[in-house]
N, C-alpha and C positions, 0 to 999 in steps of 0.2 A: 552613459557609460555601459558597457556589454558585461552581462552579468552571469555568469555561468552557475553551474550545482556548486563548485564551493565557495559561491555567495552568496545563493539564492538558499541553496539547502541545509544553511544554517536556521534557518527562519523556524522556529517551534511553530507558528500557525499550523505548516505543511500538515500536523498531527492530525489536525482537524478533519484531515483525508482517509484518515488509518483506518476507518472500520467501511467507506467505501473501496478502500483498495481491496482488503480482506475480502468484503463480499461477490468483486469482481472475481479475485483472485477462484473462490471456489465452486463460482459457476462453472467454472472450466470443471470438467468430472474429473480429468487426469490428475487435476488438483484439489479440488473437494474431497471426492474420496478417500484420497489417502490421507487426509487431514484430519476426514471422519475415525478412519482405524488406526490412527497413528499418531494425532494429537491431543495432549489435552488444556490444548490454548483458553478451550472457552473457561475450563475451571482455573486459570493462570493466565487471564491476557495481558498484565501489566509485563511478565514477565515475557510473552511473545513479543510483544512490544516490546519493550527494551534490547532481545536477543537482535530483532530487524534493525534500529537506529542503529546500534549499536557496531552491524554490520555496515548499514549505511554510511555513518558517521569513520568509521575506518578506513573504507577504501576511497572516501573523498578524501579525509584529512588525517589520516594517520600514517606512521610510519612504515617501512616493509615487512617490518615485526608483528606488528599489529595485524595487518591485512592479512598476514599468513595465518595469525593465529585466531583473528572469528574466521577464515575459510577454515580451516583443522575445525573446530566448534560447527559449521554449518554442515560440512560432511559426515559429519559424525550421527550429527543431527537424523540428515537424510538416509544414513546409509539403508537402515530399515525401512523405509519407505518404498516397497513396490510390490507387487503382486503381478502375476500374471491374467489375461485376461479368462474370465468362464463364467459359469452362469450364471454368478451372481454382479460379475464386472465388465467392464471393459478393459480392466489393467491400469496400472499407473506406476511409475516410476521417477521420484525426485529427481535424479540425474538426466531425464526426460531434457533434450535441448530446447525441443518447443513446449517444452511444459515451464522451463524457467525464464524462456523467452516471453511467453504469458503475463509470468510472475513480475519482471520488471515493467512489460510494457505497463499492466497497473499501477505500476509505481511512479515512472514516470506521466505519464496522462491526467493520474491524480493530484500530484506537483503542480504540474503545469494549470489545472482546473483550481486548485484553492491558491495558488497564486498568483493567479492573474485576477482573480476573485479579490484579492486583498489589494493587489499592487497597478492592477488593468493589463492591458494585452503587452505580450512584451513583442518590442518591434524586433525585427528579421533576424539582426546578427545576435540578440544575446537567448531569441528561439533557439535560434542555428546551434551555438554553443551547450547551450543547457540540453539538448537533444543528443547531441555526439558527446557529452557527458555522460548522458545517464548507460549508455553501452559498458562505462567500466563495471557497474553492479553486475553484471551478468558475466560478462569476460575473466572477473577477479573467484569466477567459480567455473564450470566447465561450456559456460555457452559460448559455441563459435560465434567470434566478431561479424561472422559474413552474416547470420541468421537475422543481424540488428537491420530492419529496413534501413535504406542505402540512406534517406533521406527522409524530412516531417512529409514531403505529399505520400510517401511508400509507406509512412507508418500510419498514415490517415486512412488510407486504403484497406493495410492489415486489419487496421483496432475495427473499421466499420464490419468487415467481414466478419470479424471474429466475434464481435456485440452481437450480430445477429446469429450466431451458432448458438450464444449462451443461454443458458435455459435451466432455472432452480428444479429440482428435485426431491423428490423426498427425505433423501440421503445429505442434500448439502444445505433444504432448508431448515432440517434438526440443527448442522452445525451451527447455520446462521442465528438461529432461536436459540438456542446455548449461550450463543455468544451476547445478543443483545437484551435478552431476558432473563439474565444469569439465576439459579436456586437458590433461595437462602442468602440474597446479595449482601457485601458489606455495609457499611456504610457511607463508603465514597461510591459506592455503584450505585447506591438508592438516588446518592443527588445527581450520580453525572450518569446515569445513562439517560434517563430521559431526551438531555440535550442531545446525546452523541446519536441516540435514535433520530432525531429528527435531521441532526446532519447529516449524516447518513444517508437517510430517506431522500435528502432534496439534492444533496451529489450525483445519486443513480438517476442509471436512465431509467425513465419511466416501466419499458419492460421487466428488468431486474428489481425494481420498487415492488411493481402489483407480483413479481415471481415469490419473493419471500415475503409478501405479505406485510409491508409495511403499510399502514395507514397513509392515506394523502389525499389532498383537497384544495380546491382553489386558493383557499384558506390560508391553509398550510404553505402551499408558495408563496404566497401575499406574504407571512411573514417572515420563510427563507429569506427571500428578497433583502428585506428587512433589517433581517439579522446581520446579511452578508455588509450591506452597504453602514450598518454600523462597525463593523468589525473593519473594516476597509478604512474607515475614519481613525479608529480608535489605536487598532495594535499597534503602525507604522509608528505613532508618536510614544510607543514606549521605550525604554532604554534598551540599547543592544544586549546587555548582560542578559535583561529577563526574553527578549526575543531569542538568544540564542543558549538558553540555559538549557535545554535538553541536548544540545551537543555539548555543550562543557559537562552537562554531568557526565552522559555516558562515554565521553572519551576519557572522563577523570575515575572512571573503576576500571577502565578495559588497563590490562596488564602488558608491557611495551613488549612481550616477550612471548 
């Protein structure tokens, strides 16, 4: 059966991607940067997180009311977001086409990496589908349709070129250390980042791994590996409820209006 984003991307695993999309996301400088002066995710990730499903989860499965109303909530967000460039920048700007054409292609590439991790490779037509899916995240805000490569080999093409441009900094390995080393953590951070660090770590590419400085070892993939092929066994046979309970929540607070 051909399964596209609003079947596939009910799936809660996908989360398990969240903090390698993140760190893809601000290797980009256009995007780091102004994350750096402009957000404060690392001390409120639950709440970045929920702001992105949330958007997510609308413009797959929600109403026109909805969609309108997290884009009003995402602009609002960005508006402040940009600078021009000078000595201390190169500039950035939210509204940037190819800066949120960035932002999606992590989104999508990450999907696609933790679930085919979960579920195996998806064969052509429900690729095909979930790939010319993921263009509405970008489109349901100001990125031109055309910017989406035309096809998966054009956006194979794009992401490889673009991987090799990316390169942490000092400015976006702060954000990233913020974010996974939190001060004074809670007590749900003390148990869960550990693991999210390590997922994390074994998502990126190696380059972006030793960039911000994450720990890694032969070891260490030995038991990604490990971890992945249990979780592969394990989530598929839970109940759809708990698979898909981060979409029912965050469609069940977002307001029809």
């Amino acid at each position: 059966m051909v399964r596209g984003l609003a079947d596939m991307g009910a799936e809660g695993v996908l989360l398990a991607g969240a903090g390698r999309a993140i760190l893809l996301q601000i290797a980009n400088p256009a995007v780091g940067h102004g994350v750096a002066e402009h957000s404060n995710f690392a001390e409120r990730p639950l709440d970045r997180l929920r702001a992105t499903l949330t958007y997510v989860y609308a413009v797959v499965y929600g109403t026109e009311e909805q969609v309108a109303a997290v884009r009003r909530r995402v602009n609002r967000a960005h508006g402040p977001v940009r600078r021009k460039p000078d000595a201390r920048s190169a500039g950035y700007d939210a509204f940037d086409a190819q800066s949120q054409l960035w932002v999606v292609a992590t989104l999508y590439d990450t999907a696609v990496t933790v679930y085919e991790r979960i579920y195996g490779t998806l064969d052509d037509d429900a690729a095909d589908l979930m790939y010319r899916d993921y263009v509405r995240l970008g489109t349901a805000l100001q990125l031109p349709a055309e910017l989406w490569p035309a096809d998966r080999e054009a956006f194979g093409s794009y992401w490889k070129t673009s991987l090799e441009g990316l390169e942490a900094d000092d400015v976006t390995s702060h954000v990233a250390r913020s974010l996974l080393y939190p001060e004074d953590p809670l007590l749900w951070q003390r148990l869960a980042m550990p693991l999210a660090r390590f997922i994390t770590a074994g998502l990126l590419p190696d380059k972006l791994r030793r960039g911000f400085g994450l720990p890694w070892s032969e070891r260490h993939g030995r038991w990604f590996d490990r971890t992945m092929r249990w979780s592969a066994v394990v989530y598929p046979r839970l109940p759809r409820r708990v698979r898909h309970w981060p979409k029912n929540y965050c469609l069940g607070r977002l307001s029809p209006a």
